[in-house]
C-alpha positions as CSV (number, residue, x, y, z in Angstrom):
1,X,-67.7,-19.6,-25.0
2,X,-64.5,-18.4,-27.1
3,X,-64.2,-15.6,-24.3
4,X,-64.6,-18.3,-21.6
5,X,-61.6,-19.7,-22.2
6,X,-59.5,-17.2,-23.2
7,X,-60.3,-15.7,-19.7
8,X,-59.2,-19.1,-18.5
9,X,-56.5,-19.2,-20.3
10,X,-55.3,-15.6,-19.1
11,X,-55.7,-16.5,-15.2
12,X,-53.4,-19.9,-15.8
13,X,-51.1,-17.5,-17.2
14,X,-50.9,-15.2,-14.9
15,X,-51.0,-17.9,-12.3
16,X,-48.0,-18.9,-13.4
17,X,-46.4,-15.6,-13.9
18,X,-46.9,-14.9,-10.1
19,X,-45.7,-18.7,-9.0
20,X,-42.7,-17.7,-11.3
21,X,-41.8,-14.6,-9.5
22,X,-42.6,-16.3,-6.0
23,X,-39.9,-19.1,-6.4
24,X,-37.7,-16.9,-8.0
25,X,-37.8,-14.4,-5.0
26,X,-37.5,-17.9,-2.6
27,X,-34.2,-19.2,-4.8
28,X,-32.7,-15.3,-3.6
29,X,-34.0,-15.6,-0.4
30,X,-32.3,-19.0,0.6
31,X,-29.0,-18.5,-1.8
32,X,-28.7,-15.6,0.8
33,X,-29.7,-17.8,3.3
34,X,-26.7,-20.1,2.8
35,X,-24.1,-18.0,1.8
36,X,-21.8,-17.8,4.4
37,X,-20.7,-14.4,5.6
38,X,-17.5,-13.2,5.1
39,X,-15.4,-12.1,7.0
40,X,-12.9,-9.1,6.6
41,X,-9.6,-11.4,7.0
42,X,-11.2,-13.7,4.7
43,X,-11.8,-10.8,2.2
44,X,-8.3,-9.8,2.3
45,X,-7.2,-12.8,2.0
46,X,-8.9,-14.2,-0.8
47,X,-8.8,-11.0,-2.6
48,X,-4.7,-10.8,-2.5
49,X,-4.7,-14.8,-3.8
50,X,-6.1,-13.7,-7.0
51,X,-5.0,-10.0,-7.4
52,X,-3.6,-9.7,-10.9
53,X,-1.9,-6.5,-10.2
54,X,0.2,-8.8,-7.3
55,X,0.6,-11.5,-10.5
56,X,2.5,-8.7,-12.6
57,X,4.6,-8.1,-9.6
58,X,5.3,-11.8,-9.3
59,X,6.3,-11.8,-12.7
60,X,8.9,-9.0,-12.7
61,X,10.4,-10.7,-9.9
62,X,10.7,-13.9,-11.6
63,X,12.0,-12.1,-14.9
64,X,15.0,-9.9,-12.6
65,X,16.3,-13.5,-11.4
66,X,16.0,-14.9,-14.7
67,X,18.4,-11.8,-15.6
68,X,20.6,-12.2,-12.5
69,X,21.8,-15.7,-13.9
70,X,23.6,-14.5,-16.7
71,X,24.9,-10.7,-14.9
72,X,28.7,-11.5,-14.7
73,X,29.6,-13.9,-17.3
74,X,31.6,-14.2,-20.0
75,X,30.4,-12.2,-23.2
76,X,29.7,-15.2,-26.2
77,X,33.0,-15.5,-28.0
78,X,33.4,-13.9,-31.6
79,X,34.4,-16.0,-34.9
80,X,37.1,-14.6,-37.2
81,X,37.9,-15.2,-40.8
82,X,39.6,-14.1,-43.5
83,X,42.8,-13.6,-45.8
84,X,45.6,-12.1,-43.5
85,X,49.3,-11.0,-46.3
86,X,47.1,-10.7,-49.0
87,X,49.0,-9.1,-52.3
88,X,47.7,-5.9,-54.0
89,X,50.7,-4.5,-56.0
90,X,52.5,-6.1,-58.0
91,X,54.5,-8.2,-59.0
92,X,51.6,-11.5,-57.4
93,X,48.5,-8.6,-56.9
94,X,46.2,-10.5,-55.9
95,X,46.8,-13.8,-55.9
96,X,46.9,-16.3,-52.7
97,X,49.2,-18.3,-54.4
98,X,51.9,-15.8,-55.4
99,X,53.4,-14.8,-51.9
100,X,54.3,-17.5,-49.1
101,X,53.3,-15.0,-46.4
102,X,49.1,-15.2,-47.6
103,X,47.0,-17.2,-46.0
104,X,43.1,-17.8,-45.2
105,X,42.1,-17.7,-41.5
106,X,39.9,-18.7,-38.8
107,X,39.8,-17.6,-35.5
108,X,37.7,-17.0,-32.1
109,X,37.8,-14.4,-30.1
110,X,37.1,-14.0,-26.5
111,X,37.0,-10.2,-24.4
112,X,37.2,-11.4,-20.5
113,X,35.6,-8.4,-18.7
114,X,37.8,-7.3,-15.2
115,X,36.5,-8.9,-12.1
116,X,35.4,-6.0,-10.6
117,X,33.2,-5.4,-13.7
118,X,31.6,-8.6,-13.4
119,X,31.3,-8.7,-9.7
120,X,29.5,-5.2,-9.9
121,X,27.3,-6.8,-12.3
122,X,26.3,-9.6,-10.3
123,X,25.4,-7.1,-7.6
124,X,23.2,-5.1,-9.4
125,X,21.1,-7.9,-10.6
126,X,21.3,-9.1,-6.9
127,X,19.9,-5.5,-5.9
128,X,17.6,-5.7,-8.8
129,X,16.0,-8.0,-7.4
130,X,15.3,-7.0,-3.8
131,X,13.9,-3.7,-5.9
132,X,11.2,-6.2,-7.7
133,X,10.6,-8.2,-4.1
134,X,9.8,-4.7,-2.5
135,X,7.9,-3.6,-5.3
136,X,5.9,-6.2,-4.6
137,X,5.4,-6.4,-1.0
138,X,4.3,-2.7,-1.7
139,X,1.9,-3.7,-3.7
140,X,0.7,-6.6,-1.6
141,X,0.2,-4.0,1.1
142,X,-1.7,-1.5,-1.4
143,X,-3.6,-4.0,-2.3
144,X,-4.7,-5.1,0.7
145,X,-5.6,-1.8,2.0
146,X,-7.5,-1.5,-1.0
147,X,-10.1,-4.3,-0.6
148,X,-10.2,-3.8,3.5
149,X,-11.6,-0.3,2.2
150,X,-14.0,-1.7,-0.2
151,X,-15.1,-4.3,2.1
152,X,-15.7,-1.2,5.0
153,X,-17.5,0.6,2.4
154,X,-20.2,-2.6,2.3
155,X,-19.7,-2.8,5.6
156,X,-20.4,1.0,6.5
157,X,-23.6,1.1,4.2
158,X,-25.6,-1.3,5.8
159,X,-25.1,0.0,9.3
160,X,-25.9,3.6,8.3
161,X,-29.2,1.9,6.3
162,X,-29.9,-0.5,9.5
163,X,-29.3,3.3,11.6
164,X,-32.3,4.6,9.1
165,X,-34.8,1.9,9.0
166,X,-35.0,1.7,12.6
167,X,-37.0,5.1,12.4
168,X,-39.4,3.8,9.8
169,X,-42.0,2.8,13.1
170,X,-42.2,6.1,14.8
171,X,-42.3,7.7,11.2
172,X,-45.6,5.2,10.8
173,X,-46.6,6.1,14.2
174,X,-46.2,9.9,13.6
175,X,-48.3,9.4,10.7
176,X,-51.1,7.3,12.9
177,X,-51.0,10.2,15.8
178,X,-51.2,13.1,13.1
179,X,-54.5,11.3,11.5
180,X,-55.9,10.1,14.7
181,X,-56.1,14.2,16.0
182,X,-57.5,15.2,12.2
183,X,-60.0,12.8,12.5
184,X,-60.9,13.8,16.3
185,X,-61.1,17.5,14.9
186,X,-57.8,18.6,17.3
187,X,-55.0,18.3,15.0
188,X,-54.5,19.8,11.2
189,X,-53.8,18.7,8.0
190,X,-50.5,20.4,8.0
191,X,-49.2,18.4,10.7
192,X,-50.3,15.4,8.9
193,X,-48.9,16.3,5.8
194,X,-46.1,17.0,6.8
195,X,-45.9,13.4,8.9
196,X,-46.2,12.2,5.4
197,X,-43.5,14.1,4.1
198,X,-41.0,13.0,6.5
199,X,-42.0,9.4,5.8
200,X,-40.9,10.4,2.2
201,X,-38.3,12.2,2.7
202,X,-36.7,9.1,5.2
203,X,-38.0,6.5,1.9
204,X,-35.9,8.6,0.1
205,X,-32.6,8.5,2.3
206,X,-33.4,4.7,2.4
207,X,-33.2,4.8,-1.2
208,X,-29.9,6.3,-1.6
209,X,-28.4,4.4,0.8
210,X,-29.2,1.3,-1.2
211,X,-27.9,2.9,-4.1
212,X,-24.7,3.3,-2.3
213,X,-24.7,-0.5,-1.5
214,X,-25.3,-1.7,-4.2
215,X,-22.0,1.0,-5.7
216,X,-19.8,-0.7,-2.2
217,X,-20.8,-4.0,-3.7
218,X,-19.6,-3.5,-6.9
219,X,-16.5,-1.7,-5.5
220,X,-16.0,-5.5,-3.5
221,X,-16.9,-7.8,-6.3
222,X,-13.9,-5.9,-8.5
223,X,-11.1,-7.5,-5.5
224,X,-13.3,-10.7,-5.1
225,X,-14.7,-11.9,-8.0
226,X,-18.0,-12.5,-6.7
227,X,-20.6,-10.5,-5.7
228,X,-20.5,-10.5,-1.7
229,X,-24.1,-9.1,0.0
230,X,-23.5,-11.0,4.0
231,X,-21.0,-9.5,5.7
232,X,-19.9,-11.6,9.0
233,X,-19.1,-9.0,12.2
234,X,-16.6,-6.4,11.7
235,X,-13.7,-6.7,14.1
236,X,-12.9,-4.2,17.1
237,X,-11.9,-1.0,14.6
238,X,-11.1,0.5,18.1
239,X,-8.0,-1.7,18.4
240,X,-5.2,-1.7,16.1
241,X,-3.7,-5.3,15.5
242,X,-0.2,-3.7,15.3
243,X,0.9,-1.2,18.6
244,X,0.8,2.2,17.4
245,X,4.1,3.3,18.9
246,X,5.6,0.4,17.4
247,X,4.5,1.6,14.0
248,X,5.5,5.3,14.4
249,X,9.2,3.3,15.9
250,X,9.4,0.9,13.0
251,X,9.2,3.4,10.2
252,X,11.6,2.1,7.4
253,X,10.2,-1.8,8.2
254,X,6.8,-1.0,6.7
255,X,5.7,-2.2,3.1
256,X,5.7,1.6,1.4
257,X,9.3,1.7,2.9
258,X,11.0,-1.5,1.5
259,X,11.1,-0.1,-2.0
260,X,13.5,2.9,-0.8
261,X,15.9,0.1,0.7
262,X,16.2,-2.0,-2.8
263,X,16.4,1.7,-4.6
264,X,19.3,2.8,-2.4
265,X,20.9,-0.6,-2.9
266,X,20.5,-0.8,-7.0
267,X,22.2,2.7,-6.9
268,X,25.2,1.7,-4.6
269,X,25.2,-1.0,-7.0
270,X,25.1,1.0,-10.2
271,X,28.0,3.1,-8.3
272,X,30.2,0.2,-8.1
273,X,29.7,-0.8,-11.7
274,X,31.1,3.0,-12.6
275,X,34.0,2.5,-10.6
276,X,34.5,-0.8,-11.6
277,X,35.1,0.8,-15.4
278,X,38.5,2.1,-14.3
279,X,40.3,-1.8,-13.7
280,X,41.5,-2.9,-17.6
281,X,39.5,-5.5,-19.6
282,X,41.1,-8.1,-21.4
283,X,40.7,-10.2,-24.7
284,X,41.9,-12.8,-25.8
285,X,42.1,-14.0,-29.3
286,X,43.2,-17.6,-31.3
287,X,43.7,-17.6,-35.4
288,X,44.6,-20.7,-37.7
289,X,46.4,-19.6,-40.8
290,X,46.3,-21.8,-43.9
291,X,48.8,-21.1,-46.6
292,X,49.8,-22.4,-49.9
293,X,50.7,-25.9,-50.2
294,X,54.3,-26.5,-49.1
295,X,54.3,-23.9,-46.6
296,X,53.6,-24.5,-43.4
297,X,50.0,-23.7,-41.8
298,X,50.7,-20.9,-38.7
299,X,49.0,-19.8,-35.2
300,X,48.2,-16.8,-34.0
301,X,47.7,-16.2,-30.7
302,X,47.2,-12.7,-29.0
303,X,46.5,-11.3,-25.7
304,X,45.3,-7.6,-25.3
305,X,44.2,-5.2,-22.1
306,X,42.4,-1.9,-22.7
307,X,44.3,0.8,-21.1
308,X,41.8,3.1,-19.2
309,X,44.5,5.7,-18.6
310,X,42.3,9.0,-19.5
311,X,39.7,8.8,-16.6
312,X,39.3,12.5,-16.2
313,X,37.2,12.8,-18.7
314,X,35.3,9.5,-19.3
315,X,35.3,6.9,-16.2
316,X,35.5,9.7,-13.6
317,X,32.4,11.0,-15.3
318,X,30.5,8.7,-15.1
319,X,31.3,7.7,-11.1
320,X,30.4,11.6,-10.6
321,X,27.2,10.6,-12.2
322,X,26.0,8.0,-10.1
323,X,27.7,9.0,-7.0
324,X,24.9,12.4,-7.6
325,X,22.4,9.5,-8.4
326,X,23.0,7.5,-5.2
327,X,23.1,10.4,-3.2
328,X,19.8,11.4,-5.0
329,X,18.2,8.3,-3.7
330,X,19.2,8.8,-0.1
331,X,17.8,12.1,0.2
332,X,14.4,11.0,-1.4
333,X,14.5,8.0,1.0
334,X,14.6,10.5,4.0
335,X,12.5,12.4,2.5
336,X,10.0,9.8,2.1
337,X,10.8,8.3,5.8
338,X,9.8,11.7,7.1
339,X,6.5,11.7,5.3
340,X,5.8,8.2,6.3
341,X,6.2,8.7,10.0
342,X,4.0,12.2,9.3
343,X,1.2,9.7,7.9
344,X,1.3,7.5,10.8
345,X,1.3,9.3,13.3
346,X,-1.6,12.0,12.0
347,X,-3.5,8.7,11.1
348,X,-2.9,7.4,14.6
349,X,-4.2,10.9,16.0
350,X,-7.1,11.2,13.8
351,X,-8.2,7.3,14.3
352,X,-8.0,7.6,17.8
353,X,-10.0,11.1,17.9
354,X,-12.9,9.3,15.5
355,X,-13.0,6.9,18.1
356,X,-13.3,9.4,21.0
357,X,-16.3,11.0,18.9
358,X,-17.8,7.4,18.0
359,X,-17.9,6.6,21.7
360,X,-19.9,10.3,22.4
361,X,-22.3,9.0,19.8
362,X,-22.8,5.8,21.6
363,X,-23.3,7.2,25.0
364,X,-24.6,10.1,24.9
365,X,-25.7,11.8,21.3
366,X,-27.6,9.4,20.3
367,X,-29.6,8.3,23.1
368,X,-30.1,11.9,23.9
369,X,-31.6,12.4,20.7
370,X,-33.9,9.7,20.5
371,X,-35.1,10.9,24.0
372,X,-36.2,13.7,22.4
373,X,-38.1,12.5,19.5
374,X,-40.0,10.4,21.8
375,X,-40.8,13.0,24.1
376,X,-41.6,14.9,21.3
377,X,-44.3,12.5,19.8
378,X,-45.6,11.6,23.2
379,X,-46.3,15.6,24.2
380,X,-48.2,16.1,20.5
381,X,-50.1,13.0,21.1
382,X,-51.1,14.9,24.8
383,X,-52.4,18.2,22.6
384,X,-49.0,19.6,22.0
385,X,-47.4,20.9,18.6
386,X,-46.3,19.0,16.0
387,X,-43.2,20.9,15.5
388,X,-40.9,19.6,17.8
389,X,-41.2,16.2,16.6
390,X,-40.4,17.4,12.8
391,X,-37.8,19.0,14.5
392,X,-36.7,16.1,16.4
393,X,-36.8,14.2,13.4
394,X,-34.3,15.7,11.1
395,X,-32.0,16.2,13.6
396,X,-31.9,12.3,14.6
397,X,-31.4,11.8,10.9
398,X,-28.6,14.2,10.4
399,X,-27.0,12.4,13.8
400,X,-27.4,8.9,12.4
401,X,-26.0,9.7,9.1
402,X,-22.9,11.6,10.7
403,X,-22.3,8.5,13.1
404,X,-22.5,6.0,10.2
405,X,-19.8,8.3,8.5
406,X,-17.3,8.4,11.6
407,X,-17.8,4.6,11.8
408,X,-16.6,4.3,8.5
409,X,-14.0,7.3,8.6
410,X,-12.3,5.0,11.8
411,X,-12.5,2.4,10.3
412,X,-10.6,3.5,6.9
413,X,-8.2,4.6,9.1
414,X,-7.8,1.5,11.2
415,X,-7.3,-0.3,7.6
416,X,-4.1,2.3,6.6
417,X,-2.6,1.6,9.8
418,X,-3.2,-2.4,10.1
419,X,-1.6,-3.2,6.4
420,X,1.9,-1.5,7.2
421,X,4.4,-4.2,8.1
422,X,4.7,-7.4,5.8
423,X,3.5,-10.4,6.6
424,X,4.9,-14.0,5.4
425,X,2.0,-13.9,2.6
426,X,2.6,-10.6,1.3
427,X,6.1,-11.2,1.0
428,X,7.3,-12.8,-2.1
């Protein structure tokens, strides 16, 4: 009786074990059900809303205008005191008392820079900050290219797994055929052996390939926050949203090239502070003496002007120094123009030769080669041999794989050229 009920007790359990896993496996079924698909814009977008990286750059923007308020002010004003006449030989050493000329002091002090100094420093912080704005449009752009790639790569993986399940049937049919002859005594266990194999062998692809989702998922949820698993339709990666000639024309407009504009401006900028050193500064200084009682209490007030009158060696300097720096900047920026119109237009050659090769694959690669797997499996089924289907087989693999690659190749390429000019929300 005691082992009566312990079996009963062991089928409720399991009972339940097996309802568990049933509505657990419904839940994921209809949470994918509802979730909406996203769509690659939407991606973008959300993923540049909450970007920290674009946060930091947000910051440094905010923190170059905070500085830009104070570049060309006043410097705070000093406060003097002291004991100006003060006696240290006799006859009255030391004393404040003993000479009518001691007195204690208070003053304030105030150095007034040249205009040109301060206007040079107003325009550096100005340029400072277009240099943080670009920075950041840069990164916007980066960033956005960054999780169109990571969305592609989720994007890329399923259609190269939907290209290999679709084989799974004639892989079970093969396998049918190759037992149907062994049993009618025509065939061999070789061929169906090695049917079995290459049901294996495309189990094992399978499996890879959902490794590799599961590592394009991850590589999405890093930009969104979420895990993502429904895609919506990919746009047209055979058309660019931005004319190609007007990208390869508008070379110093796109993102990667703003950041060479603020740099050439922050060193014109540090250029005009150098030169600015050779106009005089001024200071200008106010002292209260107090003396002993019955003499009268006295004012000081004096004006000086630095005299920058040996430039050869110091204030000529240092305009030699940044005149170099600015003319530093210019040739990197050319250089870097040059490469940037090298980029677009070799990524503009080689997205528009993927898409010549995708469209082979379309029309005639592919249905070529699944022609020939079927003829293949139809003539061993009529007595033939096995080995042009195997045959057959890999090659249809090795085709599918190699067009899911190009797919993703063009479309990688189609997001480096579509994230090159600003947009009102990548710029700050």
């Amino acid at each position: 009786m005691l082992s009566f009920h312990l079996a009963r007790r062991d089928v409720a359990w399991g009972l339940a074990v097996v309802l568990a896993i049933t509505l657990s496996g419904l839940l994921a079924v209809t949470a994918q059900a509802t979730e909406s698909p996203l769509t690659l814009e939407a991606a973008v977008q959300r993923g540049v809303a909450q970007a920290p990286l674009l946060a930091a750059r947000s910051a440094d923007t905010d923190a170059m205008r905070e500085e830009s308020v104070r570049a060309g002010r006043l410097p705070d004003p000093s406060l003097t005191f002291g004991v100006a006449n003060y006696p240290v030989t006799a006859p009255g050493a030391f004393s404040l008392r003993s000479d009518g000329m001691t007195m204690r002091t208070v003053g304030v002090m105030q150095t007034i820079p040249s205009r040109a100094t301060r206007d040079a420093e107003r325009s550096l912080a100005s340029a400072q900050i277009d240099a943080a704005e670009a920075d950041h449009t840069a990164t916007a752009q980066t960033v956005q290219e960054r999780i169109a790639d990571a969305w592609i790569g989720v994007w890329a993986t399923q259609q190269k797994r939907v290209l290999l399940a679709e084989l799974r049937d004639e892989s079970a049919l093969a396998v049918k055929f190759t037992q149907a002859r062994l049993r009618g005594g025509e065939g061999s266990a070789a061929d169906a052996l090695a049917a079995r194999a290459e049901t294996a062998a495309l189990d094992n692809r399978l499996e890879a390939v959902d490794a590799d989702l599961l590592a394009a998922q991850a590589s999405l949820q890093r930009w969104l926050g979420q895990s993502v698993s429904v895609l919506a339709e990919a746009p047209d990666f055979g058309q660019l949203p931005v004319n190609p000639d007007r990208l390869e024309k508008n070379i110093d407009g796109q993102a990667p090239m703003q950041v060479w504009q603020a740099r050439e401006q922050v060193a014109q900028a540090a250029l005009a502070q150098a030169r600015a050193a050779k106009h005089p500064d001024w200071n200008l200084s106010l002292m209260y003496g107090k003396r002993a009682p019955g003499l009268s209490d006295m004012v000081t007030l004096q004006v000086g002007v630095s005299l920058p009158l040996f430039t050869r060696n110091r204030q000529d300097r240092g305009i030699s120094a940044k005149q170099a720096q600015s003319d530093a900047v210019q040739d990197a920026h050319e250089d870097a123009r040059r490469a940037q119109r090298e980029m677009v237009e070799r990524t503009v050659a080689t997205w528009q030769g993927w898409g010549r090769q995708i469209q082979r694959y379309q029309e005639t690669l592919l249905p070529l080669d699944r022609d020939r797997a079927k003829i293949a499996l139809a003539g061993y089924r009529g007595g033939g041999s096995f080995q042009p289907w195997l045959d057959a087989r890999r090659d249809d693999i090795e085709l599918r794989v190699s067009y899911a690659e190009a797919l993703a190749a063009r479309a990688q390429l189609w997001a480096a050229l579509a994230y090159l000019l600003p947009t009102p929300e990548t710029t700050p």
